[in-house]
Each structure stands twice: as C-alpha cells, then as structure tokens.
N, C-alpha and C positions, 0 to 999 in steps of 0.2 A: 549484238555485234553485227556492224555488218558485213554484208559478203564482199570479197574482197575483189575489184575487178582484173582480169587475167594482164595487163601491163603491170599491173604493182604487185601481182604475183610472182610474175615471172622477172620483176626486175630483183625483187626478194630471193626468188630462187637462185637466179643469175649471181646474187651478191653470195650466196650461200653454195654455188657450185664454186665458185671463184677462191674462196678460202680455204678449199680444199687443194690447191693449189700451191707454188711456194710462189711467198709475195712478198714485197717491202713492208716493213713496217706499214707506211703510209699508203698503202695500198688495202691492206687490213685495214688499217683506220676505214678509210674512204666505203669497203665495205659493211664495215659495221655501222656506220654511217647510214647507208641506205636501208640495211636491215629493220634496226631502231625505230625511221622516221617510218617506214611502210608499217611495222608494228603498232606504233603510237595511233597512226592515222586510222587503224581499223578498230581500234578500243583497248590494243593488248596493252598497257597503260604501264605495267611491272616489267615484262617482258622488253616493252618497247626502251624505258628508261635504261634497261642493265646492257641493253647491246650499244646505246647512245652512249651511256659511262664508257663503256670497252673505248669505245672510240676514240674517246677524249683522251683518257686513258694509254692507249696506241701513240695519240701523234703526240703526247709527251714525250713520250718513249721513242720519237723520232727524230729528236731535237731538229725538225721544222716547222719554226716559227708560224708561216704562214701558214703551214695545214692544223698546228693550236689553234690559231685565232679561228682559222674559217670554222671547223668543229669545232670548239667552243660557243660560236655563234649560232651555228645550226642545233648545237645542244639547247641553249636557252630559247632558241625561238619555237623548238620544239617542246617544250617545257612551260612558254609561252601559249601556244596552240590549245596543248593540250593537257595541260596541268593546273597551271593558275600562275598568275602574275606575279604573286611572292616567291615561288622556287625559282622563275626563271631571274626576279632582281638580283637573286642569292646569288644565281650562276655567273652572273656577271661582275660582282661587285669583288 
C-alpha cells in the first residue's frame, strides 16, 4: 500500500474531525464521501467501499436529488478507478 500523502491525510482526517460534529444529513454524506475515495485511492479497497456505500446511503436519506446523483456518480467512478468496470456498470444501471 502506499503511503498516503499529508493533503489526502489531512483532508481524510478533516472529513473524520468534521463528523464528529452535528451535520446535515448531506454534509455526512459529502464526508463520507471523501473518506471512501481517500481510502480507495490508497488500496484500502473494503474499507474504502463501505464509507462510499455510507454515503450513498446518507443522501438517500436526504431526499436531495442532486446530492444522489453527484454521490452516486463519484461512487461508480470510484468503483470504476478502482475496482473494475463491471461493479461500477452495476452502480449505475
């Protein structure tokens, strides 16, 4: 794995100070959001998926529209990235 550099650290940590916090639904989303994709991107590949699900997960849970579609998209392109081409068709279909 590799080492992770100190911006995508700290934006990880930032996202992960931040929820300890009281936040909108869609503010939660939008953290677990960057959680996820900082996870994925460094190999944590389980870890990174279940913070990405949360997310998705969240802006259901906030009936806005728009923040579905944008996290759902950043879910499959991350899924795309770094998964393989067939889980992310699934995500989208």
């Amino acid at each position: 794995m590799a080492e992770m550099p100190s911006a995508d650290r700290r934006a990880r940590d930032g996202a992960e100070r931040l929820l300890k916090e009281r936040l909108s639904t869609s503010d939660k989303a939008w953290c677990w959001d960057i959680i996820g994709r900082v996870n994925l991107s460094f190999g944590q590949t389980d870890t990174g998926l279940r913070d990405m699900t949360r997310a998705v997960q969240l802006a259901n849970d906030s009936a806005d529209a728009r923040l579905q579609a944008r996290l759902t998209c950043s879910f499959a392109e991350g899924l795309l990235h770094w998964v393989g081409i067939e889980p992310a068709a699934l995500q989208v279909s």
